[in-house]
N, C-alpha and C positions, 0 to 999 in steps of 0.2 A: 727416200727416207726423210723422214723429219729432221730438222736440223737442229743439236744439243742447245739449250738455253745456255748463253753467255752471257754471269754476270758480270764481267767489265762493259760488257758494247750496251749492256742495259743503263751502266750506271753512266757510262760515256752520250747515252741519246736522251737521259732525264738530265744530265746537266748541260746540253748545248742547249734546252729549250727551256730555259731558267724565266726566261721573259714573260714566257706563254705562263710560266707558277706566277711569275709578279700580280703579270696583268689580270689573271682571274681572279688572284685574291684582293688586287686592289681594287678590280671593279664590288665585287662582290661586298666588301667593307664600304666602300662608297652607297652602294646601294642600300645595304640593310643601316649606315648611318642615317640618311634620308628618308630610309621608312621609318625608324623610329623618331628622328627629330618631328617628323609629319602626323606621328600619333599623339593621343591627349594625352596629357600625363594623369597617372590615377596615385591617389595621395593613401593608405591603410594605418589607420590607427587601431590599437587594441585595448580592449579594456580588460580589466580579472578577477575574475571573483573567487572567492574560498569557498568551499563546503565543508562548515564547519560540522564533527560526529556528532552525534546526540547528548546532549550533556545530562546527569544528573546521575541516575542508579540504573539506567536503559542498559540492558546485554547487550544492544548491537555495540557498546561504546568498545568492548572488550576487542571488537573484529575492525577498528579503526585501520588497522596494519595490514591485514590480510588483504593478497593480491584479488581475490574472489569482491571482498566487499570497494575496492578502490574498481573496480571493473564495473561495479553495479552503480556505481555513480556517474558512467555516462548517459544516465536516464534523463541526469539534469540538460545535456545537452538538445533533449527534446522543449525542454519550457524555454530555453533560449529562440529556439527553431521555429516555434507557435508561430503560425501562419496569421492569427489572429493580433499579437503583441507586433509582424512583421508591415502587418496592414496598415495597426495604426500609427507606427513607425514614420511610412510612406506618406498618410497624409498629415501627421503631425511637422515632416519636414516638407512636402510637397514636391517629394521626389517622382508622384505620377506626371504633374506639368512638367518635368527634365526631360523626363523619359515617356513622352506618350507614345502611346501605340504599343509599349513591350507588357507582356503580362506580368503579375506580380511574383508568379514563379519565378520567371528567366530571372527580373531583376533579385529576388532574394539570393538565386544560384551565385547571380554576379557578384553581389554588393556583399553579402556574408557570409561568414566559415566563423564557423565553432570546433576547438577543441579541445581535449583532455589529455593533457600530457600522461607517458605511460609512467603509472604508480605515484599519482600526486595525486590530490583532492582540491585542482585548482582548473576552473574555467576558463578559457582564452576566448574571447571574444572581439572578431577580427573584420572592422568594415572597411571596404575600399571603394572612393568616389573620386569626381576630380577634384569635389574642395575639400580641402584638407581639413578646416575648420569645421566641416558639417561632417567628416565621417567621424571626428572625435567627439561629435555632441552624439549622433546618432550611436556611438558603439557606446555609450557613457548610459543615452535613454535606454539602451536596450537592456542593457546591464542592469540597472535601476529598475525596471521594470519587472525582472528576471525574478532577483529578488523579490518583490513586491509579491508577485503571486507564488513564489513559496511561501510566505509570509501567508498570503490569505487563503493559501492550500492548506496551508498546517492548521489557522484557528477552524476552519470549516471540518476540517478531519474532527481538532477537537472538540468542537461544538457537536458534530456529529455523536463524537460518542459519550460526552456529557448529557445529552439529549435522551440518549439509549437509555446511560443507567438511570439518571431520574425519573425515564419512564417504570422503567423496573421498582425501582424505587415505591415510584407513585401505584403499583399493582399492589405492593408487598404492603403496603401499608393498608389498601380496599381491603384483600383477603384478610390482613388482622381486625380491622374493625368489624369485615362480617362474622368472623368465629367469632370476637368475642361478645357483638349481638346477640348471633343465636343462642351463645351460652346463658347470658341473660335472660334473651325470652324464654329456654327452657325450667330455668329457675326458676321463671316467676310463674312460671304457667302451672308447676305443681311442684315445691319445693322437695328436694330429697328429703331435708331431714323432719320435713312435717310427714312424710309419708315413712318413715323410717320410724318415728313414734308412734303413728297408730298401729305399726306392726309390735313394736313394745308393749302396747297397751290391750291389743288382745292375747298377746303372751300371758301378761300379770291374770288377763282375765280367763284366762282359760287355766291359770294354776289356782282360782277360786274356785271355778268351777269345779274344776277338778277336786278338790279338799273336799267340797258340796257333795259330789258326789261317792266320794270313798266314803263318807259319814252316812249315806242315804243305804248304802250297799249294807255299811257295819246294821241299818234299822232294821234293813228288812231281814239281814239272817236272824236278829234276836228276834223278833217277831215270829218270825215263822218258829224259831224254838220254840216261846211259849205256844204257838197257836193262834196268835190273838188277828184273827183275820179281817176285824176292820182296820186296823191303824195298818195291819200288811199290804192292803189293795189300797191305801193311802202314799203308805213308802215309795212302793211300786208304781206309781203315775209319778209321784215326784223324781225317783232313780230312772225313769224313761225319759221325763223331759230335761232332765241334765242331760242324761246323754246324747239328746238330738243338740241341747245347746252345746255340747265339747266340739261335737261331730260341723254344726255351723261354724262354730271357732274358728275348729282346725280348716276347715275351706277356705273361710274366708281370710285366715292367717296367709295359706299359701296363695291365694290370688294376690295377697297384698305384696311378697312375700318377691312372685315372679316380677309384678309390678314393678317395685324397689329393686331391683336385679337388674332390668331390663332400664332403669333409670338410671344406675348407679353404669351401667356400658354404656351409656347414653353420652353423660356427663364425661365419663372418661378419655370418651372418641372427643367431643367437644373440647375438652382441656387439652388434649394429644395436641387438638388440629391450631388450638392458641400459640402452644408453645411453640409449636413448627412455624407458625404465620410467623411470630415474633421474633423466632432465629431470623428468619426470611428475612424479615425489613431489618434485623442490625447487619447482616451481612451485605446488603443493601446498603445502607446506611456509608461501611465500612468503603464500600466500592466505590459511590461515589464521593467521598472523601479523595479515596487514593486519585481518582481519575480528576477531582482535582489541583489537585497537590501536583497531578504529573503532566499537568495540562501545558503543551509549551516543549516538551521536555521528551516526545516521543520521536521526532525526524530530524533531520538532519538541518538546520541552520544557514543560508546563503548569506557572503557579507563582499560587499565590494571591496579588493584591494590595491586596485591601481584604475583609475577612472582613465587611463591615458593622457598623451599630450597630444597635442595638433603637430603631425608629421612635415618638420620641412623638409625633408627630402621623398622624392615619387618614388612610390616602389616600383610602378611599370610604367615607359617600359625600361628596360635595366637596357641603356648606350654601350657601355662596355660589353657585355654579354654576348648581346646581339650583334656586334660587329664580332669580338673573338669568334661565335659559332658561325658566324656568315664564312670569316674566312678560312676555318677549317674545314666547314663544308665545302665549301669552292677547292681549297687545296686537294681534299680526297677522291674528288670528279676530275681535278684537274692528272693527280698521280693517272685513276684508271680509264681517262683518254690517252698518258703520254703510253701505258700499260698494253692497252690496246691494238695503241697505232705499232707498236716496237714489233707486238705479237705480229700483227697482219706484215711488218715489212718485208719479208723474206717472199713471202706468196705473190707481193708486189713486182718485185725485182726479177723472180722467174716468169712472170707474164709472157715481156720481150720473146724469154731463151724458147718458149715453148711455141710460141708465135713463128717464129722464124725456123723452128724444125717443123712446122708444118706445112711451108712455103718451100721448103726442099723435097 
């Protein structure tokens, strides 16, 4: 049968081998002393910049608080990251002659970290090299630079879209000048109100006519009462050719008539299409106004707030650290060998007894 676990002969065979806890943990603390004294020391400075909201009358200004929009500005931590701002970075300080032979990935992995603390609207930006002096110039360029293409993100957006509405603009103004062209050359081509008077003016003449002809009608009834059959066949040619001239009139009144109809809708669509062009371009007008008035004033703001200082003291590798977890690592291997051996001793010790009943 297996033999009951005794905690007295456990804690009695960890403390006679007290030597063997020393000595592991002091070799082990000697050991990771020396690997770390034998490492370079790497020096990390940080710099930080704000993101300042939007200023002026912009609604995003209202979501400055909101956990959704502080979350939406670790975007910036992308233009920090630019691979392009990192390069020139590299050879602005000539960190590829330090490090040849490592790609520019490894070293940005090694040499940078960005971060955004949770619920602030402030960038950390974090280099670590061995000279202390050049990671707080280079976390300082970086920062600077950061900024800088915010800065010429935002006026290019703006330009962008000052660009837009002047083009808008510049249509809205085309379309006003061609209406009110055409409306001119319609006018001048056959005016309304000259055509509007010879319609007046065969009205007047066809109420002469007319009168002419009520008089010619009253000749020939008398005539014909008396009899008197010359002056009759006289009347009679004159009462016919009024009436072919009423009948010309009245024609040529409505020809004139649809004419000035079809002019006067003419003119009206052409006035309609002025007044629409003309809203067009103050509306326009209006747009690019506001757009520039709000030029500056649509994104969010970068502004350096602590350029750092040149770190005297190494962040890695951390001496203390390193020796405390060397010698708790070593302690917890040392506990489950003493663990170990305690468990195996009993199987030990019946070896002999079983050896020698089978020599009987």
């Amino acid at each position: 049968m297996p033999e009951q676990f005794n905690v007295a002969d456990y804690l009695v065979h960890l403390a006679r081998r007290w030597r063997f806890w020393v000595i592991a943990c002091a070799v082990a603390g000697l050991l990771a002393l020396t690997f770390s004294l034998l490492q370079p020391k790497q020096y990390t400075a940080t710099a930080s910049i704000l993101i300042d909201a939007p200023p002026g009358g912009d609604p995003r200004a209202a979501t400055a608080v909101s956990p959704i929009y502080l979350e939406s500005l670790k975007t910036y931590q992308h233009f920090v990251e630019s691979d392009t701002l990192f390069l020139e970075a590299l050879d602005k300080f000539h960190l590829r002659q330090d490090y040849p032979g490592v790609s520019p990935d490894s070293l940005k992995r090694r040499f940078l970290k960005v971060t955004k603390p949770r619920d602030t609207r402030i960038l950390q930006i974090s280099i670590t090299l061995r000279d202390p002096v050049k990671a707080q110039a280079l976390s300082q360029y970086i920062a600077e630079q950061t900024v800088d293409l915010n800065r010429t993100l935002s006026r290019q957006s703006d330009q962008d879209l000052v660009t837009e509405v002047q083009r808008q603009l510049d249509v809205a103004r085309g379309n006003l000048q061609h209406a009110e062209d055409t409306l001119k050359q319609e006018n001048a081509r056959a005016p309304y109100e000259a055509l509007q008077a010879e319609v007046d003016n065969l009205v007047e003449l066809r109420a002469r006519v007319d009168k002419d002809l009520v008089d010619a009608r009253v000749d020939v009834a008398d005539y014909t009462a008396q009899g008197n059959q010359r002056e009759l066949q006289s009347v009679r040619a004159r009462t016919a050719a009024l009436e072919k001239q009423v009948a010309d009139i009245d024609a040529e009144i409505n020809a004139k008539e649809k004419v000035a109809a079809e002019r006067r809708a003419r003119l009206d669509e052409l006035g309609a299409t002025v007044r629409a062009a003309r809203t067009s371009q103050q509306a326009a007008e209006s747009r690019v106004n506001e757009v520039n008035q709000a030029a500056g004033s649509r994104s969010e703001h970068l502004r350096i707030i602590d350029a750092g200082i040149v770190p005297q003291r190494p962040s890695s590798p951390n001496i203390p650290l390193n020796v405390i977890a060397a010698i708790f690592i070593a302690a917890v291997f040392a506990w489950l060998y003493l663990t170990i051996a305690f468990a195996l001793r009993p199987q030990a010790r019946r070896v002999p007894a079983r050896a020698y009943s089978a020599e009987r």
